[in-house]
N, C-alpha and C positions, 0 to 999 in steps of 0.2 A: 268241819263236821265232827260231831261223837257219836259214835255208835256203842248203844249201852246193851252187853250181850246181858241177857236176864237168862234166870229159871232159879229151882230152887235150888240147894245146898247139894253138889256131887252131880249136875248137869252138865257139866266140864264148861265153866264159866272161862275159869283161868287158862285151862287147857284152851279153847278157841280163839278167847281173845288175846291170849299172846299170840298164838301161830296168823292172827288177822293182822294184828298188829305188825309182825314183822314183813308176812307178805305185803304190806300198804307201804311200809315204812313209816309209821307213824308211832306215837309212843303209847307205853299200852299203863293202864292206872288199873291194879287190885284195889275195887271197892271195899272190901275184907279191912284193907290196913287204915281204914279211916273209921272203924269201929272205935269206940270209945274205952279206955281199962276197963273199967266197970263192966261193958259189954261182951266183952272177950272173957270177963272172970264168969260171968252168969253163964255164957254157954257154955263154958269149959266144967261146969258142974251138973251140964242137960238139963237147964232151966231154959225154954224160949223165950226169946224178946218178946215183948210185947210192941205198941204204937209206940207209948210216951220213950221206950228205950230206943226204938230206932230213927225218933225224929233228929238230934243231934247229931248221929251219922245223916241222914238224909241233908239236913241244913248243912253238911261240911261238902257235900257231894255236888248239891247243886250249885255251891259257887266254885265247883274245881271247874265243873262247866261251863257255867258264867264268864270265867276266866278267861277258858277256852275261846270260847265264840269271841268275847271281844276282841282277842289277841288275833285272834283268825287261827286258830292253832286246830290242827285236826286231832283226834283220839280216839282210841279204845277205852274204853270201862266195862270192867266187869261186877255185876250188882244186882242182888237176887230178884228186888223191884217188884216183889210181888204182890203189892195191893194196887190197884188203878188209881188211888190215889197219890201213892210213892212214884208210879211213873208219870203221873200229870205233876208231879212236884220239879220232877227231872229234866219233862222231857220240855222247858221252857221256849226252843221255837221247834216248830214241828217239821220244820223244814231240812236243819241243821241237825238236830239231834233224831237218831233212828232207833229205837229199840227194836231188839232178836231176840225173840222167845225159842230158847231150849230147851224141847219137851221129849221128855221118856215116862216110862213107866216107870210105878211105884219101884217094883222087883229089880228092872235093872239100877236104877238109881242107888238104890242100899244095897246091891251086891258090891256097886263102886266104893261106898261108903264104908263099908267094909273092911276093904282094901286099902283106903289113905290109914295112916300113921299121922300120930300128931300134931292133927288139926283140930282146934277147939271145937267143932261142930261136929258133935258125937250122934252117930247111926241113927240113935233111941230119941233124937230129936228132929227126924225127917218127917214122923206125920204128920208135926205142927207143921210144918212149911209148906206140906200139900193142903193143910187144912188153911191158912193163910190165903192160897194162893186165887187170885183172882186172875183165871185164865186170859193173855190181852186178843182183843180183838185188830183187824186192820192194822196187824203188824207181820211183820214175816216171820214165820214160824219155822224151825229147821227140827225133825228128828234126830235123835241125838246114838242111833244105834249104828250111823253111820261111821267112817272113818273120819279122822280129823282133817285131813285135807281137802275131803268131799265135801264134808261141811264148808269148810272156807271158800272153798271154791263154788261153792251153790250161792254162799252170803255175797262176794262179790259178784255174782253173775244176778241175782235177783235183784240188788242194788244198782249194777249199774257202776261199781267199783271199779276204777282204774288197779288192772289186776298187777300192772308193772310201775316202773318209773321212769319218767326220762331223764336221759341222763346225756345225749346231745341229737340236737336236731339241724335243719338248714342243708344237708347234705342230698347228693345227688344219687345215690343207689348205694349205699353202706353193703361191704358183701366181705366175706373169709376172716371171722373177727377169732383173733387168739391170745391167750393170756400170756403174758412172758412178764417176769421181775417185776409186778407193780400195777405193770400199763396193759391197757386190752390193745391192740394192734389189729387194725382192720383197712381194708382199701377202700375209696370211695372211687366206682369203678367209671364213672361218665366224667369225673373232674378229675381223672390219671395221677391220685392221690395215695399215699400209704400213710396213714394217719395213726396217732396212739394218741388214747385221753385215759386221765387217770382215774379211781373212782370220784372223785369228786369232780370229775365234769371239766378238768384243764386242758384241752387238745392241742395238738402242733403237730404238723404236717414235718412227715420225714425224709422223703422225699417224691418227686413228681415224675410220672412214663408220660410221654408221648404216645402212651398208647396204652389199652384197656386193663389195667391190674387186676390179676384172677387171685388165686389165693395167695396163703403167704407162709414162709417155715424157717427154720433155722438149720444151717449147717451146728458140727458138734463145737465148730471154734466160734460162735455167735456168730457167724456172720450173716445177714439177713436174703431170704430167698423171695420174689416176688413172680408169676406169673404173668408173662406177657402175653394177652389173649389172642388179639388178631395176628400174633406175629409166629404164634406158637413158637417160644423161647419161653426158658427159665434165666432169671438174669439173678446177678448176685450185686449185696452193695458194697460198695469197698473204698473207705474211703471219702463218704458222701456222694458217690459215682456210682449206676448202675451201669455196668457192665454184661454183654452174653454168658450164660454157666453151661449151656445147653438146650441144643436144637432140636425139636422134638418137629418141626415140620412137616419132615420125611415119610414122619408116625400117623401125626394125628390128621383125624377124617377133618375136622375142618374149627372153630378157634377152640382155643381152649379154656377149662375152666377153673375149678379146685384144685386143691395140690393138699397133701401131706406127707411132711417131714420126718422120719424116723429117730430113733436116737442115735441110730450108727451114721446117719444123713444122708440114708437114700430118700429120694424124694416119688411120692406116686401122683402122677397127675392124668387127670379125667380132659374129658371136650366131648362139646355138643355133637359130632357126628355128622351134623345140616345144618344148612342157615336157619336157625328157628324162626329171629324176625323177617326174615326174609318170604318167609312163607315155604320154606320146601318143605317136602316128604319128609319123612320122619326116618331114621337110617340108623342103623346100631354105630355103637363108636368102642373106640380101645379105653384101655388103662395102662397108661405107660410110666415105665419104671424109670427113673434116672441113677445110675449108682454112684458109690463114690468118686470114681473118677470121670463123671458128667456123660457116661456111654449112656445111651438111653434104649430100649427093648420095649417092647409090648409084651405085658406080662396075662391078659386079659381081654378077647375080645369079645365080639358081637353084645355089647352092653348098651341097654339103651338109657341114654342121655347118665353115665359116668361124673357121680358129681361129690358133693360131700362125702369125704373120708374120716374113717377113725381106727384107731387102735387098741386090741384091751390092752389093759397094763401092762403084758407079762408080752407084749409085743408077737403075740402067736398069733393071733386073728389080724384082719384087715377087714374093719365092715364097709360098704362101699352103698350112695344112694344111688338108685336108679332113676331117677327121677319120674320120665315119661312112662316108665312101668311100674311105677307102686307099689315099690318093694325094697327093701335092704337085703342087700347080698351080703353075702360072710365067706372070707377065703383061709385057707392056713398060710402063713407066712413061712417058705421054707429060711435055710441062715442066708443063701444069697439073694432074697429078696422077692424071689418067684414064688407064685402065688400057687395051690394048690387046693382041691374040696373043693370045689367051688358049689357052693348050696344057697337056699335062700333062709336069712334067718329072720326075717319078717313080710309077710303081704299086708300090704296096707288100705286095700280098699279101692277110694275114691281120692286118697291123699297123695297130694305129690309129691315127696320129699327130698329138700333142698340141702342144705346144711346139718351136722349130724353133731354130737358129742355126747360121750359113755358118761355115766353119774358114778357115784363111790359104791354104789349097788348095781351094778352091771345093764341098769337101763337105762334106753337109749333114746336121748332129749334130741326132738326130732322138729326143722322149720317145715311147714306145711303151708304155704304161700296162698296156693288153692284153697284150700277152708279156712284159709285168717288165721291159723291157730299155732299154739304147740302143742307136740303130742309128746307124751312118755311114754313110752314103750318099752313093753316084756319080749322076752326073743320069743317067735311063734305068733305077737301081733296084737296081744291084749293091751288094749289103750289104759295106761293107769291113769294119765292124770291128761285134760285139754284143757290150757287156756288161751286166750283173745287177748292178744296186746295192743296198743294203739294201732301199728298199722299191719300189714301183711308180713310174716316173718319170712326172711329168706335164707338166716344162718343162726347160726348162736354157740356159745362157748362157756362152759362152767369156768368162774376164778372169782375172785377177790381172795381177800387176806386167808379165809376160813373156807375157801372154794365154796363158800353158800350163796353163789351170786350167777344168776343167768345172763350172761347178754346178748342181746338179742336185737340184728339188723333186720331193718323194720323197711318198709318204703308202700307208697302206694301205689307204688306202679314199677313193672319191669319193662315199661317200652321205655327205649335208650332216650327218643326224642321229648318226650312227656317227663324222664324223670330229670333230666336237664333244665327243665322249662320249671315245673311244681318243683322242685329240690324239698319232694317233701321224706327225704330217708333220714333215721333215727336209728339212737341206737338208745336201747333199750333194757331195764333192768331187773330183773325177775329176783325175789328171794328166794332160794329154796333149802 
């Protein structure tokens, strides 16, 4: 597929269709650099194209696409396309190729214009382009006063864009994924798996529980920490042996779930509180601390459904999800680990929220299994940014090289028996 984002000169062509681009992961092609010398000197002098100057860029455009389709290769292009005839030149199967009309107004358009530096498409040449333009019909049309990620996020929601990528599937409930040296690190919790794949999709099993693996952390000497659900134990591996690290039994209301690791390697782990599939009542649950020497405390009680954990950077906060209450709580972390303030720093509504991780701007990428969605969130609850990934998300974790990578454990189903049977959980890859 190419999607050819159009409008006229300072619509933010380039501006959407890279940021489209990268979220799709697809590659993105400036129409602009396919201009001819010639054409680039005329407008660098505020002379407008005319037809007969823009048909030889046009004829170079249409077989980039040409290309495209045959190869099967998807794209962005960005290409101002403003006569119905340039985009009937373009748009060669109407099925494959989609044009996005980017429309503002005069005033804001040449305020932006303004603004670039250095671009052969000088201000005092914008009314030729509005006068050019033949407004398209039965296309999607985006305002362009919005933000840029709203935009994208409208283009792929109006399309029909796969908003992420896969990057593995065939799994039986993907759950507590973490970034560590390379590899995401996540359990696949019905097949008693601790798995790591790398960004390009190479996975290997690290090793196997006899029993439900809940989250997962790292002590400060690497050594790896996984969650054993029904058994409520923390085990460590050592060796290629999982071994007990600590009994949390005693503690918890009934199996457990998430966990997060600290730098110093106290470990904080949540549980459901009640049988959920089981059908019981709903019953508040602990947050139990483990310290460095595997003693374990309740630092946190009457929570309901105690699940995804995170940390801010500076290790002072602990935000904690609540799942069954719709809300992210926020505690101070004193130095021995004990929790303190206990406030709510988001209500969330109608959303449940499962799985948690801070961005490099202090909001908080949130899985929402109930509404299919991811949310980002401002502290106090303003939703910045939702989208729908393939399946229902249930966790997710910022990494790759440039931490510009969501991943995101997907599944279409949280009943244990069904997600054993479908093994339809994914893990999933968000740009941001």
């Amino acid at each position: 597929m190419i999607l050819i984002i159009m409008g006229v000169s300072g619509s933010g062509k380039t501006t959407i269709g890279r940021l489209l681009a990268k979220r799709l992961g697809w590659p993105f092609i400036e129409g602009d650099d396919y201009h001819p010398a010639e054409n680039r000197e005329k407008m660098s002098t505020g002379i407008p194209l005319d037809d007969t100057d823009r048909q030889p860029w046009l004829n170079a455009l249409e077989k980039i696409i040409t290309d495209h389709l045959e190869s099967g290769d998807n794209a962005v292009l960005a290409s101002s396309a403003l006569k119905s005839r340039y985009r009937k030149q373009l748009q060669v199967d109407h099925e494959q190729v989609r044009p996005i009309y980017l429309s503002g107004s005069y005033e804001l358009i040449l305020a932006r214009l303004k603004q670039r530096i250095g671009h052969f498409m000088k201000p005092g040449m914008l009314q030729s382009q509005f006068d050019a333009l033949e407004r398209p019909t039965g296309t999607l049309v985006i305002e362009i006063h919005q933000p840029p990620e709203k935009i994208v996020d409208t283009i792929i929601d109006k399309l029909s864009l796969p908003a992420t990528q896969l990057l593995l599937d065939g799994l039986m409930f993907p759950e507590a994924p973490r970034w560590r040296d390379g590899w995401l690190w996540f359990t696949d919790q019905h097949a008693g798996h601790i798995v790591r794949v790398t960004p390009q999709g190479k996975a290997e099993t690290v090793a196997t529980l006899d029993d439900l693996p809940g989250g997962l952390g790292w002590l400060p000497d690497g050594r790896l920490l996984v969650v054993s659900m029904t058994r409520r134990q923390l085990l460590v591996l050592e060796n290629g042996t999982l071994r007990p690290y600590a009994d949390l039994s005693r503690l918890a209301s009934f199996h457990c779930n998430d966990m997060l690791s600290d730098p110093r390697g106290r470990c904080y782990v949540g549980n459901f509180g009640y049988d959920l599939h089981g059908g019981a009542e709903q019953r508040p649950a602990e947050l139990i601390l483990v310290d460095v020497q595997g003693e374990c405390s309740v630092v946190a009680d009457e929570m309901i459904f105690p699940n995804g954990c995170t940390l801010t950077p500076d290790a002072s906060n602990l935000l904690v999800a609540e799942t069954f209450a719709s809300r992210i709580t926020v505690f101070d972390v004193q130095t021995d680990g004990s929790l303190s303030n206990r406030r709510v720093w988001a209500e969330l509504g109608d959303a449940y929220p499962d799985g948690i991780c801070l961005d490099k701007d202090g909001l908080l990428w949130i899985a929402a299994p109930n509404r299919s969605r991811l949310l980002l969130v401002r502290e106090g609850g303003e939703i910045v940014r939702s989208v729908k990934p393939l399946g229902s998300p249930y966790a997710c974790m910022l990494g790759g090289n440039d931490g510009d990578r969501l991943f995101i454990a997907s599944s279409e189903t949280d009943d244990p028996e069904s997600a054993k049977q479908q093994k339809s959980g994914r893990i999933e890859v968000l740009r941001v």
